[in-house]
TORTI-306280 format. One record per residue (C-alpha): residue in three letters; x, y, z. Coordinates in Angstrom, 2 decimals, decimal comma. Example, Ala and Ser with C-alpha at 12.3 -4.5 7.8 and 13.67 -1.06 7.14 Angstrom:
- ala; 12,30; -4,50; 7,80
- ser; 13,67; -1,06; 7,14
END
This chain:
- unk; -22,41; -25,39; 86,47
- unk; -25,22; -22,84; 87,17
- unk; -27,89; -20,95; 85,52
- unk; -25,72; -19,57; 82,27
- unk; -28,36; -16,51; 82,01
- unk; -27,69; -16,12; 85,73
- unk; -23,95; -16,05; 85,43
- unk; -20,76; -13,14; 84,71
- unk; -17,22; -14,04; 84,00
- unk; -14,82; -10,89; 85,15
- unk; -11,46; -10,95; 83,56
- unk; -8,47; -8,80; 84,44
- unk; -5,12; -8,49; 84,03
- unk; -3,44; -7,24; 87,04
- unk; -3,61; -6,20; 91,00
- unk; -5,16; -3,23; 90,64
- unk; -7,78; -4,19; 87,90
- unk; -8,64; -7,38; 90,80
- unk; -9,54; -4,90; 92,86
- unk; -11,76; -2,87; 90,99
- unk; -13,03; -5,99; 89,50
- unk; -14,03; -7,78; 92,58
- unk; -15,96; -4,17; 93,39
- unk; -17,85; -4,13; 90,67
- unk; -18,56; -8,37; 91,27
- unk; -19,30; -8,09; 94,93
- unk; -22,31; -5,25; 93,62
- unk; -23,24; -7,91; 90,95
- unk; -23,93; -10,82; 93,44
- unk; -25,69; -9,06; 96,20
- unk; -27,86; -8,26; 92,86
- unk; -28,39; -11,99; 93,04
- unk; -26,03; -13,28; 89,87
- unk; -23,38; -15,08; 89,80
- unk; -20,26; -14,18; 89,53
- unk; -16,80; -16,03; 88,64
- unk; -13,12; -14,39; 88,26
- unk; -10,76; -15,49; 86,13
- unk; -7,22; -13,15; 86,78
- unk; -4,70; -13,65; 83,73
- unk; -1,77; -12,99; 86,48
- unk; -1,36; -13,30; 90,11
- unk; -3,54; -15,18; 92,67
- unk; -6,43; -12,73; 92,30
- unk; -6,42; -12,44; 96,09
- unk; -9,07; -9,52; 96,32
- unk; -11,45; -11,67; 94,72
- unk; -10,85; -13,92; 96,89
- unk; -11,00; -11,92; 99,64
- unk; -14,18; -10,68; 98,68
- unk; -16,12; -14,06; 98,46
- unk; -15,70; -14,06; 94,74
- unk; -14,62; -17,67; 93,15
- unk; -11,47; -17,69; 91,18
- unk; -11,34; -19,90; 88,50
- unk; -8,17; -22,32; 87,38
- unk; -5,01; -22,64; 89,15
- unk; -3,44; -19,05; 89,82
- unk; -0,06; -17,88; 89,77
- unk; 2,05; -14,77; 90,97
- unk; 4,90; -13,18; 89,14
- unk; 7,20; -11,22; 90,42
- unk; 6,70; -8,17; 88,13
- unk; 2,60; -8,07; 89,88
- unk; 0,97; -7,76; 85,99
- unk; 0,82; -7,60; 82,48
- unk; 1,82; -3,61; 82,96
- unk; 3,76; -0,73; 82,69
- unk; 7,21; -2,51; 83,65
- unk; 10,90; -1,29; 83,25
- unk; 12,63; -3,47; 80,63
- unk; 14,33; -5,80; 83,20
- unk; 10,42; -6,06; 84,05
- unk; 9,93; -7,40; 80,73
- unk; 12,76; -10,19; 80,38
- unk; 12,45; -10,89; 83,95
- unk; 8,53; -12,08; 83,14
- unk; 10,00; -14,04; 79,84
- unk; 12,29; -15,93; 81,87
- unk; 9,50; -17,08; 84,98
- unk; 7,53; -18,45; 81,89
- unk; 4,73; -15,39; 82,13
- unk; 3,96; -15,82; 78,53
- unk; 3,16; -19,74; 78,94
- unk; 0,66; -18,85; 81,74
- unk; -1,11; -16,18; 80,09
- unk; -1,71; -18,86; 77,37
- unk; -2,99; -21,34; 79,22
- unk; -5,35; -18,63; 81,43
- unk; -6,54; -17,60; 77,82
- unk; -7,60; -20,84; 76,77
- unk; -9,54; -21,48; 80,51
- unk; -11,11; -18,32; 79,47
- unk; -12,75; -19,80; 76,49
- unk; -13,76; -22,86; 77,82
- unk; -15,66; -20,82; 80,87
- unk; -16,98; -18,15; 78,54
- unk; -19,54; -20,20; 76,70
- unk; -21,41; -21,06; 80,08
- unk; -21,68; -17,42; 81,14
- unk; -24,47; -14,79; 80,00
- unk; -21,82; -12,02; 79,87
- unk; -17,88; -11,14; 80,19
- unk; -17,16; -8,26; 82,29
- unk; -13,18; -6,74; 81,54
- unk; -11,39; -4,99; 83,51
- unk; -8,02; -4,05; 82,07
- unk; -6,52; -3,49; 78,82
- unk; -5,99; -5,02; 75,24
- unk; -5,44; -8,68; 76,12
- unk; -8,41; -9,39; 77,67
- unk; -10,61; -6,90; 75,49
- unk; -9,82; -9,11; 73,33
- unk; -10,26; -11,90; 74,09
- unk; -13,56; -10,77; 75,62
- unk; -13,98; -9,90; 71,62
- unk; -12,76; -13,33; 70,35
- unk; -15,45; -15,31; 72,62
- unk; -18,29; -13,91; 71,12
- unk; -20,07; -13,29; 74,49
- unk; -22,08; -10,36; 75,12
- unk; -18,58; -7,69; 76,62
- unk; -18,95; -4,95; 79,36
- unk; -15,02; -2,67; 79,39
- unk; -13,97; -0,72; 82,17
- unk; -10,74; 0,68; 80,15
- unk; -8,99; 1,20; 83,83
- unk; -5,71; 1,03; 82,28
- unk; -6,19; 3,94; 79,73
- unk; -6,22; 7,37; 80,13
- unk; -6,21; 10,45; 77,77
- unk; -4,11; 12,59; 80,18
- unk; -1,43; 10,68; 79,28
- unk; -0,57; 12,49; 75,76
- unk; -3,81; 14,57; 75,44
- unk; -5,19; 12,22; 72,90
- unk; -5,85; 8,10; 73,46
- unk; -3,88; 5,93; 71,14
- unk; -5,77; 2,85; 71,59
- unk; -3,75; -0,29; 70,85
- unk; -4,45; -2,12; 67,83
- unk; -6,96; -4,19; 67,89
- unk; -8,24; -2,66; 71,00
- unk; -10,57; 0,11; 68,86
- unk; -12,04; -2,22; 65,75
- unk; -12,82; -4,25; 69,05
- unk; -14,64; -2,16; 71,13
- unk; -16,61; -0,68; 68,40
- unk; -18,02; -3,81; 68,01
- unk; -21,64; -4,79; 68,96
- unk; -20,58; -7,71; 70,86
- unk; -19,67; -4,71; 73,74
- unk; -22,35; -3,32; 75,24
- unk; -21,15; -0,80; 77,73
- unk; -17,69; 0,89; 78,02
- unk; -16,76; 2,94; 80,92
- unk; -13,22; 4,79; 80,78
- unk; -11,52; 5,56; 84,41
- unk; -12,68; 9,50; 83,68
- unk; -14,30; 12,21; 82,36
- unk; -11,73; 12,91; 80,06
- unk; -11,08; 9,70; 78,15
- unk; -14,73; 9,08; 77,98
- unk; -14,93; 12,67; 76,08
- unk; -12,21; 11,24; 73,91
- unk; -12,95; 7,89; 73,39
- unk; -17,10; 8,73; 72,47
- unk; -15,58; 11,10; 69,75
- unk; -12,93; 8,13; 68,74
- unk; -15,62; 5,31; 68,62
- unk; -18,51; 6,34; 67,39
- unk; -20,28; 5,29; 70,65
- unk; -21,02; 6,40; 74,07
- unk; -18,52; 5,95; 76,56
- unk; -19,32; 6,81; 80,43
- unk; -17,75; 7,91; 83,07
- unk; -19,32; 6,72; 86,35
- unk; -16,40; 6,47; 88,90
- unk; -13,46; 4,48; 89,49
- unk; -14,54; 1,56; 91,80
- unk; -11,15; 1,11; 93,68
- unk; -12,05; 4,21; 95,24
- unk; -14,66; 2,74; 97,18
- unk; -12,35; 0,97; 98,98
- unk; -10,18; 3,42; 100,88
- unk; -13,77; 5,22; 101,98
- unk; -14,28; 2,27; 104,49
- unk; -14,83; 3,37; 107,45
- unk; -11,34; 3,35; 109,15
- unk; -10,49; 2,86; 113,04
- unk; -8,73; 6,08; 114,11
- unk; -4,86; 6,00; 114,32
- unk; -2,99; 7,30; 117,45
- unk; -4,83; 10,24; 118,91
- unk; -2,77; 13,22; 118,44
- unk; -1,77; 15,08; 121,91
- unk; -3,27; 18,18; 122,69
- unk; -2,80; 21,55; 121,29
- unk; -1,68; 22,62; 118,00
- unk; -2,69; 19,53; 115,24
- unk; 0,35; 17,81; 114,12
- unk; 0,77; 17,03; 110,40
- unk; 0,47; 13,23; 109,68
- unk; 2,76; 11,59; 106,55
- unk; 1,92; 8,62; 105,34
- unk; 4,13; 6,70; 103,30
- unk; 2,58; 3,99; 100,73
- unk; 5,99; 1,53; 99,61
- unk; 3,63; -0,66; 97,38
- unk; 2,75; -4,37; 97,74
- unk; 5,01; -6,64; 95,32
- unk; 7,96; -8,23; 97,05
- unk; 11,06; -7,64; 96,94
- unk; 10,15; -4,43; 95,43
- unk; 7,79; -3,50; 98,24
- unk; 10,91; -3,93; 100,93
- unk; 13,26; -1,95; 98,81
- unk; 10,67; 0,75; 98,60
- unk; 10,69; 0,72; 102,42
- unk; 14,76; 1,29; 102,59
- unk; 14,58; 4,42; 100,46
- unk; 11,43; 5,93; 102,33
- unk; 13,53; 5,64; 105,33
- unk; 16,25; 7,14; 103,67
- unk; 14,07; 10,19; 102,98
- unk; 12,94; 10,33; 106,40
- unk; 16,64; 11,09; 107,93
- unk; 16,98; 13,60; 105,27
- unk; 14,05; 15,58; 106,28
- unk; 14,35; 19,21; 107,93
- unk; 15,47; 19,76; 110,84
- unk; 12,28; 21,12; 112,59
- unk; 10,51; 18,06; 110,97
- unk; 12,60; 16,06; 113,11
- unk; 11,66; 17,01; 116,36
- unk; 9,32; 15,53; 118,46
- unk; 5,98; 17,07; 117,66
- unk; 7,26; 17,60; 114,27
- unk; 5,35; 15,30; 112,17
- unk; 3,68; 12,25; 112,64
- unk; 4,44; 9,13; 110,30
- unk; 2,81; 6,07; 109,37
- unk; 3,09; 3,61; 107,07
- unk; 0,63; 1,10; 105,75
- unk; 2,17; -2,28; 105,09
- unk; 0,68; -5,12; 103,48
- unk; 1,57; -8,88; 105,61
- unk; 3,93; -10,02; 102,90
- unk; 6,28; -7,32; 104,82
- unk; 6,32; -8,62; 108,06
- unk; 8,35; -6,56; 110,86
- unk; 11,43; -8,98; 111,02
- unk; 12,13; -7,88; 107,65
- unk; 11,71; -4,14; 108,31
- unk; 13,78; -4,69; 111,20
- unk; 16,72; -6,18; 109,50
- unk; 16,59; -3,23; 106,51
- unk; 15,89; -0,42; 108,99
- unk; 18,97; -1,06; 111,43
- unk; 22,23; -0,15; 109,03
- unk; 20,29; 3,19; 108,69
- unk; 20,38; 3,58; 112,30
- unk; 16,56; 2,91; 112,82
- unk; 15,71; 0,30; 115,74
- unk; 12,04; -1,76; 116,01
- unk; 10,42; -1,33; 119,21
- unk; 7,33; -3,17; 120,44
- unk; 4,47; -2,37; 119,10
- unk; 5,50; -1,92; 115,58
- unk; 6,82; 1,27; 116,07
- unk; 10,64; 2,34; 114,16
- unk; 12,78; 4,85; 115,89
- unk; 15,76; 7,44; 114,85
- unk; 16,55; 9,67; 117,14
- unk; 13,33; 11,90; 117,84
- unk; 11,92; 10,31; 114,66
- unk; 8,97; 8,06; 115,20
- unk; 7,64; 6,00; 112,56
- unk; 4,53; 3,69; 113,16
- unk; 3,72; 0,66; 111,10
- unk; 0,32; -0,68; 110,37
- unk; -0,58; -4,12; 109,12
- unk; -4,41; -4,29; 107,68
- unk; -4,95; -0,60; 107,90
- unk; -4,43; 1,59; 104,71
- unk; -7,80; 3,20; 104,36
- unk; -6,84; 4,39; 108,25
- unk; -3,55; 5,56; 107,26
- unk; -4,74; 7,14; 103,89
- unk; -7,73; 9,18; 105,42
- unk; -5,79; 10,53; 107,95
- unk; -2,73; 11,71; 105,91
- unk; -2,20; 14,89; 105,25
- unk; 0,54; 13,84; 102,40
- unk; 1,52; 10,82; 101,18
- unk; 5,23; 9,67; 100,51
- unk; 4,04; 6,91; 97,62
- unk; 6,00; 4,35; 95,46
- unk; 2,39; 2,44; 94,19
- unk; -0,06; 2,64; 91,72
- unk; -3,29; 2,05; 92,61
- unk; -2,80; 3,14; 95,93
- unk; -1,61; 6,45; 94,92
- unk; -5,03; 6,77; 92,63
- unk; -7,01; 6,02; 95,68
- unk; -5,30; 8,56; 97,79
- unk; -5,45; 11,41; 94,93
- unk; -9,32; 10,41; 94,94
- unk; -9,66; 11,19; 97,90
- unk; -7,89; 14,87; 97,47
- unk; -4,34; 14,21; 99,32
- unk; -1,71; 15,37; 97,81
- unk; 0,89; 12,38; 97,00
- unk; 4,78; 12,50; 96,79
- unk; 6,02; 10,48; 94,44
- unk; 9,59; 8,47; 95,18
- unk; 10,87; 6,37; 91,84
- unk; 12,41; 3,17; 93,10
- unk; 14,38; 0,72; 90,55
- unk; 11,51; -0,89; 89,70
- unk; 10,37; -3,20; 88,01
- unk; 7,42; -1,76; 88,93
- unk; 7,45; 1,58; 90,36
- unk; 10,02; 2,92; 88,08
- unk; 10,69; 6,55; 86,68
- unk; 8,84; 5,59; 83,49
- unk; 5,99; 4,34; 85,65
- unk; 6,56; 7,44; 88,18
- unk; 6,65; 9,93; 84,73
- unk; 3,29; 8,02; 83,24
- unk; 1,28; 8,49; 86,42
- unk; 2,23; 12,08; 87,14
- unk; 0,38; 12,76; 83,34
- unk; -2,51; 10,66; 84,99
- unk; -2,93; 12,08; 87,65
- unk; -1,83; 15,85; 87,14
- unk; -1,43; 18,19; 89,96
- unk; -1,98; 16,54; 92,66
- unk; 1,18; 14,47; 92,69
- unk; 5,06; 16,36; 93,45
- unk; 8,16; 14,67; 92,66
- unk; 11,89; 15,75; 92,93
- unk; 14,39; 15,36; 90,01
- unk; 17,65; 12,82; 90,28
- unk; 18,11; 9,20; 89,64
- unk; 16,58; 6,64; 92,33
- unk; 17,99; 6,26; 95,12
- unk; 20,34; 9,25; 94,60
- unk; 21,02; 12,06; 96,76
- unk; 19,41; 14,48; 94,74
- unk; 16,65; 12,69; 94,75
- unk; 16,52; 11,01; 98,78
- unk; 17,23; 15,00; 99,43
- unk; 14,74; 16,06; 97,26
- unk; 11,98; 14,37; 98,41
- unk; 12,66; 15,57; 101,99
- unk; 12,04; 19,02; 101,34
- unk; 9,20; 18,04; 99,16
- unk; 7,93; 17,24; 102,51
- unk; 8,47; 20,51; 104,17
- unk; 7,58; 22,76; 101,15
- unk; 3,98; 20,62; 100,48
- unk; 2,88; 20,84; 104,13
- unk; 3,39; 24,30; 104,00
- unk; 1,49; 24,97; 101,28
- unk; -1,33; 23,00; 102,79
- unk; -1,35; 25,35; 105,64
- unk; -1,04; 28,89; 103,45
- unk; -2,03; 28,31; 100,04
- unk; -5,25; 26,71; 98,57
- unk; -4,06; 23,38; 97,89
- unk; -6,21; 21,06; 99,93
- unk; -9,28; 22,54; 97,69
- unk; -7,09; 22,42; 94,46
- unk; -6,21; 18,76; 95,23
- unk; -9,87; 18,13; 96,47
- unk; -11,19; 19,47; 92,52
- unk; -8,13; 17,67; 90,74
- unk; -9,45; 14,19; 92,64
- unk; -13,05; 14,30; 91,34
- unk; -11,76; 14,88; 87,85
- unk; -9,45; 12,57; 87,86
- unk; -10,78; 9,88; 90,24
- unk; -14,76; 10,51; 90,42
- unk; -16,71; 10,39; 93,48
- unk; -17,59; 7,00; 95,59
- unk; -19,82; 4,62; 94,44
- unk; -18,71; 3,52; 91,16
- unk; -18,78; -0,40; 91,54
- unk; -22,40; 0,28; 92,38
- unk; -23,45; 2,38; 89,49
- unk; -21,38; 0,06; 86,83
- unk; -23,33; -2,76; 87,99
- unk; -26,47; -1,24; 87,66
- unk; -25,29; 0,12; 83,70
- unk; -24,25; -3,93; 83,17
- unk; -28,16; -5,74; 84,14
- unk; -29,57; -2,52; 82,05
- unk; -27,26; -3,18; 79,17
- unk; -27,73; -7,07; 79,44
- unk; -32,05; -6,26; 79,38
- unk; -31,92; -3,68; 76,60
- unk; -30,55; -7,06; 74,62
- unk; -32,98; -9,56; 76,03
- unk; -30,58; -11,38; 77,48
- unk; -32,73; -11,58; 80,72
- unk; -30,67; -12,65; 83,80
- unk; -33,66; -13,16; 85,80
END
């Protein structure tokens, strides 16, 4: 065991909270501490991806978190034993906790508190909350009495709203300084295929998530949307699609959902229909992302990233558990005008046919209206500029100091 003055615990409680969570930790070691993860779901694979070790032995669940899930969500994690494994991830908690200086959380109630219960010195990023979602934050109980507490130090809120709200609400500052998962869709990005000369050709990107099976029935129904699409997006020249796919799809499976919809997988990754041409890419979403002029997205924190970076995302409700039309409904209040939706049922006509004009009628608003800039604005208010890992971990040694709790 190391230095405890020298060392943080970061606790989350989903995918999405990882990855802002092994942002903020990757900023905390190159400040020379050191940092441990403890994820109460999943494998915690972008900690571990970014050097970061991950305490216990991890565990992934088909619903991807302790989240916003449809019902069948909900009894689904009851019946894999969810419950049991949070349990036993809460007690590892408290057996790591006493030899750390500090507990850094970055999700919701459960591990606020539990970050409470430990008695270790707390810094909250509330990722998970948002006042935009009924104009007012109704903090779970015990969430408040919690973070009013001494014990926590900082609290940042996800933006410049909530943090209005929740300073007013707690009796205590609470800053806004960025949303770290930003950061990493700014990467620099290889370019995609160079577009021919002449005229530029719009470029939709379509986001179907990362938690399998969901992920590959999100695929089906973007493809579905594709064949639906108008006519003179159809053409070749027409528009230019990609889609950023994480490895757990590989292209065997695309190829065996893609054919009864008349879609064939040539080499090089590439799906065909007719003059439609859509382009896979493994390992590449920042390049897929930047490049986009709209997004055709069925994720969460994906779809945050791209409004951060001012795209304009269409959202496609799927039959969850995840990505569901409660979920879809929730993050439209999130993320406010920035994201378009059609109406109808998933997987309906109303809403496959939707969605394809969607297409047409955004892009051509992006080309005679002032949307780009309106979605630009709506992404800094929502989202916050880059470099928020960086600036949290600078707020978490200050707060640790201003307590004598020296790390040094």
């Amino acid at each position: 065991m190391g230095d405890r003055r020298r060392r943080l615990l970061l606790l989350s409680n989903g995918h999405g909270e990882d990855l802002s969570g092994s942002l903020i930790g990757q900023e905390l070691q190159q400040r020379g501490l050191e940092v441990v993860a403890l994820p109460l779901v999943g494998h915690g694979s972008a900690y571990q991806q970014a050097g970061l070790p991950v305490l216990g032995r991890t565990r992934e669940f088909s619903t991807g978190g302790l989240g916003y899930t449809s019902l069948g969500g909900r009894l689904t994690e009851l019946m894999q034993g969810q419950a049991l494994y949070l349990l036993g991830q809460l007690l590892l908690f408290f057996r790591e906790a006493r030899h750390c200086a500090a507990v850094v959380v970055v999700g919701d109630v459960i591990p606020v508190l539990a970050a409470w219960c430990s008695r270790r010195p707390g810094i909250t990023y509330l990722v998970a909350y948002s006042s935009h979602y009924e104009g007012r934050l109704r903090l779970p109980w015990p969430c408040g009495p919690c973070l009013r507490s001494r014990r926590f130090r900082r609290v940042f809120s996800r933006d410049a709203f909530t943090a209005t709200d929740l300073s007013h609400q707690l009796g205590r500052p609470v800053d806004f300084l960025g949303n770290p998962f930003l950061d990493r869709v700014l990467e620099s990005a290889a370019p995609l295929e160079a577009s021919p000369a002449g005229a530029p050709i719009p470029r939709l990107g379509l986001l179907p998530g990362s938690r399998l099976p969901e992920a590959l029935r999100n695929v089906e129904l973007m493809l579905q949307v594709l064949t639906r699409l108008p006519e003179h997006l159809q053409t070749s020249g027409g528009l230019r699609l990609n889609a950023a796919l994480v490895g757990a799809i590989d292209a065997a499976a695309v190829a065996r959902l893609s054919r009864p919809l008349g879609w064939s997988l040539e080499p090089g990754g590439c799906l065909r229909r007719g003059a439609l041409e859509l382009r896979l890419h493994w390992g590449e979403f920042p390049a897929v992302v930047q490049q986009a002029d709209l997004l055709l997205a069925m994720t969460g924190t994906a779809t945050e990233q791209a409004v951060g970076l001012g795209k304009p995302v269409l959202q496609l409700a799927g039959g969850g558990p995840q990505f569901s039309p409660n979920f879809a409904e929730a993050q439209r209040r999130l993320l406010g005008p920035s994201l378009f939706s059609a109406e109808g049922e998933p997987g309906s006509e109303r809403s496959l046919g939707g969605t394809a004009k969607l297409v047409a009628e955004v892009l051509h608003q992006l080309r005679h209206s002032d949307l780009a800039e309106r979605c630009r604005r709506n992404g800094l208010e929502r989202i916050g500029g880059a470099g928020g890992a960086a600036r949290m971990a600078a707020q978490i040694l200050q707060a640790l100091d201003e307590r004598k709790a020296p790390l040094q």
